[in-house]
OpenMM code with the backbone's topology and positions (N, CA, C; nanometers):
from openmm import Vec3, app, unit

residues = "UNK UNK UNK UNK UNK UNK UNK UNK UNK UNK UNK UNK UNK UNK UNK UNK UNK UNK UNK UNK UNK UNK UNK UNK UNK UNK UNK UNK UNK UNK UNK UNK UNK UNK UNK UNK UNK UNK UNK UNK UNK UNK UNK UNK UNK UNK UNK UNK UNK UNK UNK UNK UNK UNK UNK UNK UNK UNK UNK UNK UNK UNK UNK UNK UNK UNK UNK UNK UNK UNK UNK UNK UNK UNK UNK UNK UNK UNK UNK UNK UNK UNK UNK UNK UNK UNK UNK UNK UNK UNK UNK UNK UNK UNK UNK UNK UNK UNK UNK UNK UNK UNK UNK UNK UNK UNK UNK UNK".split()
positions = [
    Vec3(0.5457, 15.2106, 4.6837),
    Vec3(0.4939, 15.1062, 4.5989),
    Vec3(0.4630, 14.9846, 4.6836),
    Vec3(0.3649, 14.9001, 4.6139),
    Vec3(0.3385, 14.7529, 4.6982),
    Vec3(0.4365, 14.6813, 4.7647),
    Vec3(0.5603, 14.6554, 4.6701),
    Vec3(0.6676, 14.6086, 4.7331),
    Vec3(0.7740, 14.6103, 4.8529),
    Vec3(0.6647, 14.6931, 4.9651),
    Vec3(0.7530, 14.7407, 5.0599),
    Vec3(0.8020, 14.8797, 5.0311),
    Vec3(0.7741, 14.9344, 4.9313),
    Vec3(0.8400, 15.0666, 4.9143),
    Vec3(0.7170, 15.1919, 4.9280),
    Vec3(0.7231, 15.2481, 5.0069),
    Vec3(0.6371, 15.4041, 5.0500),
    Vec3(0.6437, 15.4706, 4.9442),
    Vec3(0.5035, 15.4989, 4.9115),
    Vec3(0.4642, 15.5756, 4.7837),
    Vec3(0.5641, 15.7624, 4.8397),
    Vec3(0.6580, 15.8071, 4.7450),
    Vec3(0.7274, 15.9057, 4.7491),
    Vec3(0.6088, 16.0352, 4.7350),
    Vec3(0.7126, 16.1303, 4.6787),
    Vec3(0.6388, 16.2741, 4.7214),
    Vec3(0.5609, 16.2471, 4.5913),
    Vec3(0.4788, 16.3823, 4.5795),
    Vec3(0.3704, 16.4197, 4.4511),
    Vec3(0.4958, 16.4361, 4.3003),
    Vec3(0.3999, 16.3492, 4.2109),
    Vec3(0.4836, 16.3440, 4.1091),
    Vec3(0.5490, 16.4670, 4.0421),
    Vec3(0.4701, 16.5942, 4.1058),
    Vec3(0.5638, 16.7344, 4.0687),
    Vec3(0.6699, 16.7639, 4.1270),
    Vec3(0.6746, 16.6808, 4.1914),
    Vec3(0.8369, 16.7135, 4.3216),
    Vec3(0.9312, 16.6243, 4.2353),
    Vec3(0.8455, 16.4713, 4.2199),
    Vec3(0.9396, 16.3846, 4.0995),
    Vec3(0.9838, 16.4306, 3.9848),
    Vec3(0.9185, 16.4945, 3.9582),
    Vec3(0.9580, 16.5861, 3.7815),
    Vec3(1.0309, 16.6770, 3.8378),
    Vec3(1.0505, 16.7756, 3.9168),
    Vec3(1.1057, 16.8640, 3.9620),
    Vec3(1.2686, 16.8361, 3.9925),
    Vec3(1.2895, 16.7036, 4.0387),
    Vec3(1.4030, 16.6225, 4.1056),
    Vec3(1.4705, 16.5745, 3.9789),
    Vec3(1.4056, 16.4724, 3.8670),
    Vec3(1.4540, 16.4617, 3.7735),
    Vec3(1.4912, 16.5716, 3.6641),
    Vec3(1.4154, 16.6775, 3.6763),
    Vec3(1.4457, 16.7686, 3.5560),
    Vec3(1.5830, 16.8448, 3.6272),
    Vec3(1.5874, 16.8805, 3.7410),
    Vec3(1.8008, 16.8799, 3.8282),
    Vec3(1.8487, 16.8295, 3.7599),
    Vec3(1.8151, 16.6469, 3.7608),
    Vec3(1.9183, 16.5679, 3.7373),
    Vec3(1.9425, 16.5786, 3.6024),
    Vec3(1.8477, 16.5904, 3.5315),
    Vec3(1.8561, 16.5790, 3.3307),
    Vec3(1.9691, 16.7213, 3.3288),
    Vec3(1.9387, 16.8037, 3.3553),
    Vec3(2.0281, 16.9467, 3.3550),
    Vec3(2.1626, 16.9044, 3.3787),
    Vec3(2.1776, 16.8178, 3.4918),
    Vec3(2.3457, 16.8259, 3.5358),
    Vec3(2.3759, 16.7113, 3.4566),
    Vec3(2.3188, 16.6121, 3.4045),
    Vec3(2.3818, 16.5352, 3.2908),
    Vec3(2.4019, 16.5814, 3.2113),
    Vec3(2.3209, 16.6879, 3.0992),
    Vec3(2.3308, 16.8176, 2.9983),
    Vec3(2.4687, 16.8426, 3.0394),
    Vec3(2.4540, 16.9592, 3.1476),
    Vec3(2.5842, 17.0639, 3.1794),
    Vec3(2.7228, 16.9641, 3.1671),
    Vec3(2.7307, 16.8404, 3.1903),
    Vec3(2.8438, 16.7509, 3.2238),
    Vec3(2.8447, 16.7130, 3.1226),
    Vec3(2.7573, 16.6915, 3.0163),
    Vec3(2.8257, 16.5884, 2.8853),
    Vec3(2.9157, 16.7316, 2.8239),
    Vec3(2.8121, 16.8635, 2.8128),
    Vec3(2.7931, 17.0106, 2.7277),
    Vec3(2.9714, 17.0359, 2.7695),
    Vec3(3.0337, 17.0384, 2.9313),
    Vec3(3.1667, 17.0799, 2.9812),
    Vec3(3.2948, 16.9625, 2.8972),
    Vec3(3.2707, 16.8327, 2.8991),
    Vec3(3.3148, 16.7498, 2.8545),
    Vec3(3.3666, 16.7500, 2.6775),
    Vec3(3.2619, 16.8609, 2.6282),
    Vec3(3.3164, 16.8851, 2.4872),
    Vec3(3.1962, 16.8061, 2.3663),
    Vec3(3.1174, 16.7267, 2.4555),
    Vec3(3.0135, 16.7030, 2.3119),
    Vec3(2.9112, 16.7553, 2.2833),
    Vec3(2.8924, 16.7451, 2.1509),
    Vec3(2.7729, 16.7793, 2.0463),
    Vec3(2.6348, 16.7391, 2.1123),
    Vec3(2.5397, 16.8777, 2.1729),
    Vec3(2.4763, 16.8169, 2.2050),
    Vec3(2.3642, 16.7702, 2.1066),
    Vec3(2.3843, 16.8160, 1.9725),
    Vec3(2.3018, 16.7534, 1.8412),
    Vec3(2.3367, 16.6307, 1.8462),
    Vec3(2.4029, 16.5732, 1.8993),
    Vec3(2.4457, 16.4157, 1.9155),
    Vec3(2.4190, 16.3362, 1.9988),
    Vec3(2.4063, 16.3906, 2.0906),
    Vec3(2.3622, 16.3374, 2.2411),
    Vec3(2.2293, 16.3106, 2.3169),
    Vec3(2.1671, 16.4815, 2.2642),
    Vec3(1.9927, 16.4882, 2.3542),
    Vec3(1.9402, 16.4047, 2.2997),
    Vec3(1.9207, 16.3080, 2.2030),
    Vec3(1.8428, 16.1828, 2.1682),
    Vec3(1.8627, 16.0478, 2.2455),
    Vec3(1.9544, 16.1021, 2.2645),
    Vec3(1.9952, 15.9364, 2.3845),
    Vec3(1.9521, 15.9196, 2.5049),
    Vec3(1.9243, 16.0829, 2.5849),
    Vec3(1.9091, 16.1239, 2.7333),
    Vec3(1.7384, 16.0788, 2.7251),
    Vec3(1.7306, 16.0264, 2.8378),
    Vec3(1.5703, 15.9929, 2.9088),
    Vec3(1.5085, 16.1401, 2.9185),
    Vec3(1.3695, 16.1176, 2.8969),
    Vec3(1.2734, 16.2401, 2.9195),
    Vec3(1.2915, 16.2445, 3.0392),
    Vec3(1.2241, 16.3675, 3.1180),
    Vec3(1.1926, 16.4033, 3.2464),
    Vec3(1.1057, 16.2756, 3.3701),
    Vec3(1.0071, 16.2240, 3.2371),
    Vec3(0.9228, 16.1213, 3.2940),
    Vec3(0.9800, 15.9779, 3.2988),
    Vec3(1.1035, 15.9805, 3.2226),
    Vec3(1.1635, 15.8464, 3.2354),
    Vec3(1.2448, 15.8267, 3.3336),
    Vec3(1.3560, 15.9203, 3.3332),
    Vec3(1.3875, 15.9381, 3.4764),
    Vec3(1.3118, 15.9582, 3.6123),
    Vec3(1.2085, 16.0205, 3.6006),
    Vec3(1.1619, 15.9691, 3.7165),
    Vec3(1.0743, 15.8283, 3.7587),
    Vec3(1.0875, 15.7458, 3.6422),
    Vec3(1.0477, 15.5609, 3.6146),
    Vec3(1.1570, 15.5645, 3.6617),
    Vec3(1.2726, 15.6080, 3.6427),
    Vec3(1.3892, 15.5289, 3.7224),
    Vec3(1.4402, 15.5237, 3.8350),
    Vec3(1.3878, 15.6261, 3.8651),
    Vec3(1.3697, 15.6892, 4.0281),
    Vec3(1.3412, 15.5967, 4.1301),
    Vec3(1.1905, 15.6081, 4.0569),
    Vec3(1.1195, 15.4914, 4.1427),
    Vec3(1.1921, 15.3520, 4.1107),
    Vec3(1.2043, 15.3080, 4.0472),
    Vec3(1.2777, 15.1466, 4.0058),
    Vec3(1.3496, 15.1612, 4.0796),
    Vec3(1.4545, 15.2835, 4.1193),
    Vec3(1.5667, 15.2643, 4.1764),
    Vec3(1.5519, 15.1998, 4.3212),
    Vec3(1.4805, 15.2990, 4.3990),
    Vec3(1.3957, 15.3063, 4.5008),
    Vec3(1.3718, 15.1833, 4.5605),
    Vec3(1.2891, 15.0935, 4.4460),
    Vec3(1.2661, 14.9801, 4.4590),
    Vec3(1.3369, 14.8774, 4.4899),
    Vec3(1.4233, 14.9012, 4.3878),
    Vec3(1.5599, 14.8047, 4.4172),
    Vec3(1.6552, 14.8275, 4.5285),
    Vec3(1.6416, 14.9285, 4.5890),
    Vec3(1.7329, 14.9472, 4.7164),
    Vec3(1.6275, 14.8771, 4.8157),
    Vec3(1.5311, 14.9252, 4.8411),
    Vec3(1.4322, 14.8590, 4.9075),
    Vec3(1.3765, 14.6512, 4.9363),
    Vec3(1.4659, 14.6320, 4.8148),
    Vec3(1.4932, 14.5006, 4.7890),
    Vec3(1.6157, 14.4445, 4.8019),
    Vec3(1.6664, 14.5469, 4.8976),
    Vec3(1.8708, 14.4872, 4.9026),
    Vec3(1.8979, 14.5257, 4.8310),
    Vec3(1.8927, 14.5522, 4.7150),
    Vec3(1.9592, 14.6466, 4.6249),
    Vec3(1.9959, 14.5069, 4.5233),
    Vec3(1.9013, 14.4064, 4.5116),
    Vec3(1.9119, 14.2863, 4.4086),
    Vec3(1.8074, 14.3536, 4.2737),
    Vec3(1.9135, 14.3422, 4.1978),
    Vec3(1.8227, 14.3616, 4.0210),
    Vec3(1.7089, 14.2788, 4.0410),
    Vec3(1.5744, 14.3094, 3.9663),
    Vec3(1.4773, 14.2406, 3.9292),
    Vec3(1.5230, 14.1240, 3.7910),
    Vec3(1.4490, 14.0059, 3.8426),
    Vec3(1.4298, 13.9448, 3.7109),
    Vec3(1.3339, 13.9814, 3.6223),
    Vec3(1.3295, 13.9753, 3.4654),
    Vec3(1.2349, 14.0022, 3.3931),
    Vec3(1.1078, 14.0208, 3.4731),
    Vec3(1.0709, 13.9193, 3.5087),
    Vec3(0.9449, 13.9168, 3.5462),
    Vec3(0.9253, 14.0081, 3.7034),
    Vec3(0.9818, 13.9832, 3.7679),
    Vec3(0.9496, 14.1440, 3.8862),
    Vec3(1.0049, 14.2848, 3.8111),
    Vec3(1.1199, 14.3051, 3.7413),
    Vec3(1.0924, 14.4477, 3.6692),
    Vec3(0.9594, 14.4571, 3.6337),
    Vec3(0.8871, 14.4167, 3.5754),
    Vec3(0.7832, 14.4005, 3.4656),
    Vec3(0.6476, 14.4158, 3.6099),
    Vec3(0.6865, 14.3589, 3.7156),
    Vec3(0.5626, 14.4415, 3.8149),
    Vec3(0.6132, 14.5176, 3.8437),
    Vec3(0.7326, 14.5976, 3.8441),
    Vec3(0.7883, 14.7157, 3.9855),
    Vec3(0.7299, 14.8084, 3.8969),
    Vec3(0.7406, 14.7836, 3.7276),
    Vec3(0.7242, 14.9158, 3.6232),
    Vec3(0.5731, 14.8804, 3.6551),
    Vec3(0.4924, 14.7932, 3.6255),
    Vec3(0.3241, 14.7864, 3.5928),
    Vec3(0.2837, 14.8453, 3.7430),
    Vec3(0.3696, 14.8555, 3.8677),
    Vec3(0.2981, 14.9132, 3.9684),
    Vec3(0.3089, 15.0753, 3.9378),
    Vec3(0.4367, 15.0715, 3.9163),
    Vec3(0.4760, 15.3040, 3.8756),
    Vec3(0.3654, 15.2879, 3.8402),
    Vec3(0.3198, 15.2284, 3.6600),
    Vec3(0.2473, 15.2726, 3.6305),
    Vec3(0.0783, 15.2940, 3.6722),
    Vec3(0.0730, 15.2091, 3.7378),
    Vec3(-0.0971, 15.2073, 3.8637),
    Vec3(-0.0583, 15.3229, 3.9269),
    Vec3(-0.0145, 15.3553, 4.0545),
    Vec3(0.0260, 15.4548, 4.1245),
    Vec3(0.0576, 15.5783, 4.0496),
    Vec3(0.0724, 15.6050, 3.9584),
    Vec3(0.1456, 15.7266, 3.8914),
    Vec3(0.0798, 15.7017, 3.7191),
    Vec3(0.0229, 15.7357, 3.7198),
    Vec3(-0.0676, 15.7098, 3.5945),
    Vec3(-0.0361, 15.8036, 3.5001),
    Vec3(0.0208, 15.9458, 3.5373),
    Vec3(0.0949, 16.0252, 3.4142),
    Vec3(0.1709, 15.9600, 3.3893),
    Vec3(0.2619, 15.8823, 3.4396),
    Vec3(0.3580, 15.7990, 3.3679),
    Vec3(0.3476, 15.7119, 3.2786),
    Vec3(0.2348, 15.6229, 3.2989),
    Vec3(0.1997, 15.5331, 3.2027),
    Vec3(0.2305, 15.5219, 3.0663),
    Vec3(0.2565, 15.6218, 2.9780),
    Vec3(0.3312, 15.6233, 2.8932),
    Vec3(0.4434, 15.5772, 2.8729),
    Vec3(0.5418, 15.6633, 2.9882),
    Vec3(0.7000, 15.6578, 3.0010),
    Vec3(0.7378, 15.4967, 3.0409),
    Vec3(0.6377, 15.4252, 3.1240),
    Vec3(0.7108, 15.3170, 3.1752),
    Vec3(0.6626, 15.2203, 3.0874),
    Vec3(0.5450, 15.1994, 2.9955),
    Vec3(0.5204, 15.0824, 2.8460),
    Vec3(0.6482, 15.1012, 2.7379),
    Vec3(0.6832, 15.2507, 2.6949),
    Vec3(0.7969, 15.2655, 2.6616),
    Vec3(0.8981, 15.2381, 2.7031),
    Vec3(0.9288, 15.1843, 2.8221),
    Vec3(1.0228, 15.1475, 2.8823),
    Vec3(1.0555, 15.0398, 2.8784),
    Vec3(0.9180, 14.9371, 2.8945),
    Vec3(0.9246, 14.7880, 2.9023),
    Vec3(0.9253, 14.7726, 2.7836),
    Vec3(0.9398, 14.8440, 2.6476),
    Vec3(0.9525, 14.7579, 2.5195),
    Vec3(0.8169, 14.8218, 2.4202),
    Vec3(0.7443, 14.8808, 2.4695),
    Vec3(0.6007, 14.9215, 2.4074),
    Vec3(0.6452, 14.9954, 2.3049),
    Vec3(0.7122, 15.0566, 2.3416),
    Vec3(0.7039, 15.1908, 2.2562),
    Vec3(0.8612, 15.1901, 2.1760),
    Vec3(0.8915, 15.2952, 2.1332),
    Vec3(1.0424, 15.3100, 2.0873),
    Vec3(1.1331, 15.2546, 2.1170),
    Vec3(1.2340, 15.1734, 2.0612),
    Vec3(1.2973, 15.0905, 2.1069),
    Vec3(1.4340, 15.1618, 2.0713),
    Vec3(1.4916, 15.2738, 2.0267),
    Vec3(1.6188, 15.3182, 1.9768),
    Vec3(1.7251, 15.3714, 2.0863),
    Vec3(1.6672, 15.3671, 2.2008),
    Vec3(1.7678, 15.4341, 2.3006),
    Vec3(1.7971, 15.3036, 2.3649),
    Vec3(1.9327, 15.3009, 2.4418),
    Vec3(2.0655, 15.2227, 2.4240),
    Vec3(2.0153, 15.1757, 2.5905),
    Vec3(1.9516, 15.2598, 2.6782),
    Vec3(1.9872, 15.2864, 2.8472),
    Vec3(1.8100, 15.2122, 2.8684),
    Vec3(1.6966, 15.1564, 2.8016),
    Vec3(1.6336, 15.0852, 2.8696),
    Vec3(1.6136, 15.0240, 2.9657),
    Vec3(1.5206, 15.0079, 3.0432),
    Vec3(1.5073, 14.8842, 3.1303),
    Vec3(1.4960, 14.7413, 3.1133),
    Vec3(1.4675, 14.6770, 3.0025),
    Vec3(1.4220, 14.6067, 2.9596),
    Vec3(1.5168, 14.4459, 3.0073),
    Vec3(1.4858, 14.3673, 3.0824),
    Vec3(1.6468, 14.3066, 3.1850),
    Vec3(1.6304, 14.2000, 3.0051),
    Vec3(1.7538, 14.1360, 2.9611),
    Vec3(1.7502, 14.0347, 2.8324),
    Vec3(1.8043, 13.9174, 2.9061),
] * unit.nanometer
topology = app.Topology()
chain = topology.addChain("A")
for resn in residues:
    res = topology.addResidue(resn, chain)
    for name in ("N", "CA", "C"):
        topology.addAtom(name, app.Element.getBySymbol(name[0]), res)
C-alpha cells in the first residue's frame, strides 16, 4: 500500500490465508463447546479478514501505532483502490454497510 507498505501477494493467496484463519477460529470456538448457530454471524467473511490483514500490515508498518479516524479511513480507502474485489468488504467496514457485528473497524 502507499503508506510504505508493499502491495502483498494476489488477492487469491489473501483469501486463501484468511479462509485457514476463519477455519481455525470455527474449529476453536466449535472445541470450546459453542453453538455455532450462535456464533457464525459474528465471524468476519473471508473478504473481511483479509481487510484486516492488510490494516494489520499497515499498522505494523507504522510501528505498530493504531490509526486515527482519519488515517484508518485512508489505509481502508487505499485496500479498497488496490484491491477492488474488496471494495465492498472495506465500505462495510468503515460504517457503509451493516452495522450489527461487534469486531468493526470503525476507531469512535
Amino acid at each position: 500500500m502507499s503508506d510504505g507498505v508493499p502491495r502483498r501477494a494476489s488477492l487469491e493467496v489473501l483469501r486463501a490465508e484468511a479462509s485457514d484463519e476463519l477455519a481455525v477460529l470455527i474449529q476453536e470456538r466449535l472445541l470450546s463447546g459453542e453453538d455455532p448457530w450462535e456464533f457464525m454471524e459474528e465471524l468476519p467473511s473471508i473478504d473481511e479478514l483479509v481487510v484486516y490483514l492488510l490494516r494489520a500490515e499497515n499498522i505494523t508498518a507504522n510501528g505498530g501505532v493504531r490509526p486515527n479516524a482519519e488515517r484508518n479511513y485512508r489505509v481502508m480507502r487505499q485496500i479498497a483502490l488496490e484491491y477492488p474485489e474488496l471494495t465492498e468488504a472495506v465500505w462495510g467496514l468503515l460504517g457503509e454497510g451493516s452495522r450489527h457485528r461487534r469486531w468493526d473497524t470503525t476507531v469512535a
